[in-house]
C-alpha positions in Angstrom: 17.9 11.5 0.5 17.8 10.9 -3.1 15.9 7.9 -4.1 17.1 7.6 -7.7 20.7 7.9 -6.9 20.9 5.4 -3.3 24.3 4.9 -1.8 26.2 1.7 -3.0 28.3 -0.1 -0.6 31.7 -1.1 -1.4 34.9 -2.3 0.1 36.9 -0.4 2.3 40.0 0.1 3.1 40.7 -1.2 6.4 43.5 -4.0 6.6 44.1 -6.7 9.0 45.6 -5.0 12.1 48.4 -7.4 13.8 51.1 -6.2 11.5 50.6 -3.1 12.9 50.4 -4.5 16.1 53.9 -6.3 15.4 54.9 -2.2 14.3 54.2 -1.2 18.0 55.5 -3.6 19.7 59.1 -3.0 18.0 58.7 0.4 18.0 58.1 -0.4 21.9 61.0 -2.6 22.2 63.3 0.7 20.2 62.2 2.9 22.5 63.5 0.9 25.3 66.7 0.2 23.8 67.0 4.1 22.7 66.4 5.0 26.3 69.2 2.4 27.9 71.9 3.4 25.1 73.6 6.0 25.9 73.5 8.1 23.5 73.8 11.8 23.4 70.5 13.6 25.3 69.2 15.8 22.2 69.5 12.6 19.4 68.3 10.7 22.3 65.2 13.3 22.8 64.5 13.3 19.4 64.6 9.8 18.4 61.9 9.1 21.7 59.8 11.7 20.3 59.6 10.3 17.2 58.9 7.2 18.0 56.0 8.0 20.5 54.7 9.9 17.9 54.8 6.7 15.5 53.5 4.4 18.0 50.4 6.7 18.7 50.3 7.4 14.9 49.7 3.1 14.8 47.6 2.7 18.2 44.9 5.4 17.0 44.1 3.4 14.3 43.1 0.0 15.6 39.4 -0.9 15.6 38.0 -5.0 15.9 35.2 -6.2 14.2 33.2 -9.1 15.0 31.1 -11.7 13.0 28.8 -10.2 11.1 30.0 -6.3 11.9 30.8 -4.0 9.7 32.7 -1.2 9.6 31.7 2.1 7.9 34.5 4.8 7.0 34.4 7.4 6.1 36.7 10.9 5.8 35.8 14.0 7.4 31.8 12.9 6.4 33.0 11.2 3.4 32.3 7.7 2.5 35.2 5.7 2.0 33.9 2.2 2.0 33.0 -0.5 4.3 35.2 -3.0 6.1 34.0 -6.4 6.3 36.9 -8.8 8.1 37.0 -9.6 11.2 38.9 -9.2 14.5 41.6 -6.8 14.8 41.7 -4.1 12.1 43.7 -1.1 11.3 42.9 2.0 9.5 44.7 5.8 8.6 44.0 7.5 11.9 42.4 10.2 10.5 39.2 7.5 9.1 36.5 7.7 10.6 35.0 3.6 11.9 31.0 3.4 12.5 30.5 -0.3 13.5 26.8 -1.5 12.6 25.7 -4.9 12.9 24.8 -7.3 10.4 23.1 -9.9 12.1 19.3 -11.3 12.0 17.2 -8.7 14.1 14.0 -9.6 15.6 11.1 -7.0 16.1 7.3 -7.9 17.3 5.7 -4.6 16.4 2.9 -3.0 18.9 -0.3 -3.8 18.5 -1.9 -1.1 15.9 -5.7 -1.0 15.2 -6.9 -0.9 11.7 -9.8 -0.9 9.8 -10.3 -3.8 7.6 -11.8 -3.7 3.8 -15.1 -3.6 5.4 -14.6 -1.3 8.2 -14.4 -3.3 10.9 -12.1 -2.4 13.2 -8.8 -4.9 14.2 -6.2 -5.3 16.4 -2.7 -5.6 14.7 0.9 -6.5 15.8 3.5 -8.1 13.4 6.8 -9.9 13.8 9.6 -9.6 11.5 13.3 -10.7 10.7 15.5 -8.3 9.3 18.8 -7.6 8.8 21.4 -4.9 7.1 22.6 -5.8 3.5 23.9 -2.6 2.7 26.1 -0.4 5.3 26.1 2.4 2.9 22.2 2.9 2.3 21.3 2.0 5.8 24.4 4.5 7.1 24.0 7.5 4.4 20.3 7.0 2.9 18.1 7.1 6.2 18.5 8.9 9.5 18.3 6.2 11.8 17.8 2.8 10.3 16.4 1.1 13.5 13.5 4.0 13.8 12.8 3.9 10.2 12.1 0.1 10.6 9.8 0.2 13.1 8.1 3.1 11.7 7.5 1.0 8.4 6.4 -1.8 10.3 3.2 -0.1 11.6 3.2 1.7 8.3 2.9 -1.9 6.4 0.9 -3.3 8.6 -2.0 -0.8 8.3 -2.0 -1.1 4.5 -2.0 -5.0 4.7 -4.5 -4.7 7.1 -6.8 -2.5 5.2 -6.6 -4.5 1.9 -8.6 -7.8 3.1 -11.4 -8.3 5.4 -10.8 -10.3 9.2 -13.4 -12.4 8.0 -15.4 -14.1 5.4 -18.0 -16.4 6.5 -19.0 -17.3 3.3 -15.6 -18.7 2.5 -15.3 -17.2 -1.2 -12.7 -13.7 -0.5 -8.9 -13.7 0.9 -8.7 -12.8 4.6 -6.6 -11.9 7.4 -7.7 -14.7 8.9 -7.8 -17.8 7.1 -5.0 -17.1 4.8 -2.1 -16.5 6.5 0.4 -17.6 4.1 -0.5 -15.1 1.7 -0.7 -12.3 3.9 2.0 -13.1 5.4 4.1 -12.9 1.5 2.0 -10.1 0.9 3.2 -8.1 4.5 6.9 -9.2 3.6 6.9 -7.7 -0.5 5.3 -4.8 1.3 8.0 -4.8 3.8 11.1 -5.1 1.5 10.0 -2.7 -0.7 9.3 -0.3 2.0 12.7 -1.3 3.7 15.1 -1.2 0.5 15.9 2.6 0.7 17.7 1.3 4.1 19.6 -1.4 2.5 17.6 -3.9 4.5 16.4 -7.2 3.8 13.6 -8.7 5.7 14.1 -12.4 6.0 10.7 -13.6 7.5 7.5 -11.9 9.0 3.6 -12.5 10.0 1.1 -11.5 12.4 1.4 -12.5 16.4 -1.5 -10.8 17.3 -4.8 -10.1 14.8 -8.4 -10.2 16.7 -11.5 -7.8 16.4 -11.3 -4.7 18.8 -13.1 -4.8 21.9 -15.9 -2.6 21.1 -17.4 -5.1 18.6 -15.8 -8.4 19.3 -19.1 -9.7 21.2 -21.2 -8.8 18.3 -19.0 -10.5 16.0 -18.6 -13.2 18.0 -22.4 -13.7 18.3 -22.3 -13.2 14.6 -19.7 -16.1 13.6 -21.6 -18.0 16.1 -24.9 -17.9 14.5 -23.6 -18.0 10.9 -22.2 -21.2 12.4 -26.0 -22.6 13.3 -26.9 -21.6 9.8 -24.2 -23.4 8.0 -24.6 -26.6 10.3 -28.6 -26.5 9.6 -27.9 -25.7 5.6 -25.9 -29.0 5.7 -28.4 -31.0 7.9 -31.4 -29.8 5.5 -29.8 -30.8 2.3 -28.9 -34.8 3.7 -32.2 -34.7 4.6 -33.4 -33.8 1.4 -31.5 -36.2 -0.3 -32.3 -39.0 2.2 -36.1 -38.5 1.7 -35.6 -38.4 -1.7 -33.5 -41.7 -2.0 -36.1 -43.2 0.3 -39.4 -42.4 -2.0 -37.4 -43.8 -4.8 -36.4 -46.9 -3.3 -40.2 -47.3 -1.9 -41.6 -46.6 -5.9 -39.3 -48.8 -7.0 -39.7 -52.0 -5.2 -43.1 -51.7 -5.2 -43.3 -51.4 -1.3 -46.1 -49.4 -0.5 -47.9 -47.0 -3.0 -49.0 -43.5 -1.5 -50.6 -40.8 -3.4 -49.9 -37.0 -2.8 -51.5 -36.2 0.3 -49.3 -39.5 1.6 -46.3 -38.8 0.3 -46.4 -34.8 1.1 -47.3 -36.4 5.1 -44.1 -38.6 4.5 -42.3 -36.2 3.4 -42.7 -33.9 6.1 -42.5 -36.8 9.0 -39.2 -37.6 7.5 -38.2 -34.1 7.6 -39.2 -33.3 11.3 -37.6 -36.8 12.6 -34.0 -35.9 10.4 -34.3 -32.4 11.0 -35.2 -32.3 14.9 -33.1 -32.0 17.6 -34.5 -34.0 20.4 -35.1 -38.0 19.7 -38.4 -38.6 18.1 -41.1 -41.5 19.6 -41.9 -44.1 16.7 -45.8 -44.8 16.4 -47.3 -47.7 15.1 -50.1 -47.2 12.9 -51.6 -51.0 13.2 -54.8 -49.3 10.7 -55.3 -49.5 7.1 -52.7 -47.8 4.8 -56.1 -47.5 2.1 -58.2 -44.7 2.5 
C-alpha cells in the first residue's frame, strides 16, 4: 500500500439494468417466434444460437444494488470505478462487481487493559460508529477493511488510554474519568486519522467500559475513599475556622464579653471540638465568675 499515492474513488460504469432487461425479454419473445416460423433448419439453427448467445451475453451482466451499496468494478484486477445507483444494474460481462456496504456500522471493542499516565493499570473497551466513504481505498488500500478496524480500535484505545491518568483526586489534570467529552474527541481524531488509509469515517465513539483492574481496584477504592474523608474534613475545618473567627469578631465588637489569651485560645479550641466533632456535644453551664 502506498500511503502518499491512496486510491481515489470515482464513478463507474454500471447503468441502470431494466433496459437490458426489456433486451432479454424480446430477445426471449424472438427466439420463440424464430422457433414457431418455419423457416429453413440451418438459418433457423443459426439465428437460435445467436440469440442465446445474446441473451446470456445480457443475463451475465445484471447485478442489484441496495441503499447505501456500492458496487466496486473492476477488470481483470483493474479498478474501473464504483457504482453507486440502486436496484437493478447492468454491467459488460466481463466486469468484475464487489458489493460493500455503506451503511453506519456499530463495533463495541473487547475490553483491553492499559496502563494509564501513571501506571496504573485499566480496563478498556470502546464503542464506535463507522462507516465506508471511500470504496476504492477501503477495497484497494487495506487487506480487509473490517479486520483493520478492529485492529485500530484496540490500537487507539491503548494510546488514548496511556495519555491521561483514570484519576485525579486533586481535581487539577484531564482524566479518563471525569472528562469524557474530551476523551471521547480525542479517541475519535485518533480514530479517523488512524482509519483514513481505509476510506472510513468514524461518525461517533467513547468508552462502555473503563474501571481499575482487579488486582488493585480495592486499594484504590480504599484510596478514593479516604481521599474522600480528607476532602470532607478540609472543608469542615476551614467553616469552622471562619465561623470562630466571625464569632470573636462579633463578641470584640459589641462589647459582649472581654477574654484575654488564655480565654480566647480555650474558646477557640471549644468551638473547634463542638464544630469539628462527630458525635453531639453536652452544653455546660458555667454559673461561676467569667473574672479570674
Amino acid at each position: 500500500m502506498d500511503l502518499n499515492n491512496p486510491s481515489r474513488e470515482n464513478p463507474g460504469a454500471g447503468a441502470n439494468g431494466f433496459p437490458a432487461l426489456a433486451l432479454v425479454l424480446f430477445g426471449v419473445l424472438l427466439l420463440v417466434a424464430i422457433v414457431t416460423s418455419g423457416l429453413d433448419a440451418a438459418l433457423l439453427s443459426l439465428s437460435a444460437v445467436g440469440l442465446v448467445f445474446a441473451i446470456i451475453f445480457l443475463l451475465v451482466g445484471f447485478y442489484k444494488l441496495s441503499p447505501n451499496e456500492a458496487g466496486v468494478l473492476t477488470l481483470f484486477g483493474d479498478y474501473q470505478g464504483t457504482d453507486r445507483g440502486t436496484g437493478l444494474r447492468w454491467t459488460w460481462p466481463w466486469i468484475g462487481v464487489t458489493k460493500i456496504s455503506c451503511r453506519a456500522h456499530n463495533l463495541i471493542s473487547e475490553q483491553v487493559k492499559v496502563n494509564d499516565q501513571r501506571g496504573n493499570p485499566v480496563e478498556i473497551a470502546a464503542q464506535l460508529v463507522w462507516r465506508v466513504t471511500d470504496t476504492a481505498q477501503a477495497s484497494f488500500d487495506v487487506d480487509n477493511y473490517m479486520e483493520f478496524v478492529t485492529a485500530q480500535v484496540e490500537v487507539a484505545v491503548r494510546t488514548i488510554g496511556a495519555r491521561y491518568p483514570y484519576d485525579d483526586f486533586e481535581h487539577k489534570e484531564v482524566t479518563l474519568r471525569g472528562d469524557h467529552e474530551q476523551i471521547a474527541g480525542e479517541l475519535r481524531a485518533e480514530l479517523q486519522d488512524r482509519l483514513k488509509v481505509a476510506g472510513i469515517t468514524v461518525d461517533e465513539c467513547g468508552f462502555t467500559h473503563l474501571a481499575y483492574a482487579p488486582e488493585i481496584a480495592g486499594a484504590m477504592l480504599r484510596r478514593q475513599q479516604a481521599a474522600a474523608v480528607v476532602a470532607a474534613r478540609e472543608t469542615l475545618v476551614m467553616g469552622a475556622v471562619s465561623m470562630v473567627e466571625m464569632a470573636l469578631e462579633q463578641l470584640g465588637e459589641k462589647n459582649v464579653v472581654k477574654l484575654d489569651d488564655d480565654r480566647r485560645a480555650a474558646m477557640v479550641s471549644n468551638l473547634m471540638v463542638v464544630l469539628c466533632g462527630e458525635r453531639d456535644t453536652q452544653p455546660i453551664v458555667n454559673t461561676g465568675s467569667m473574672t479570674p
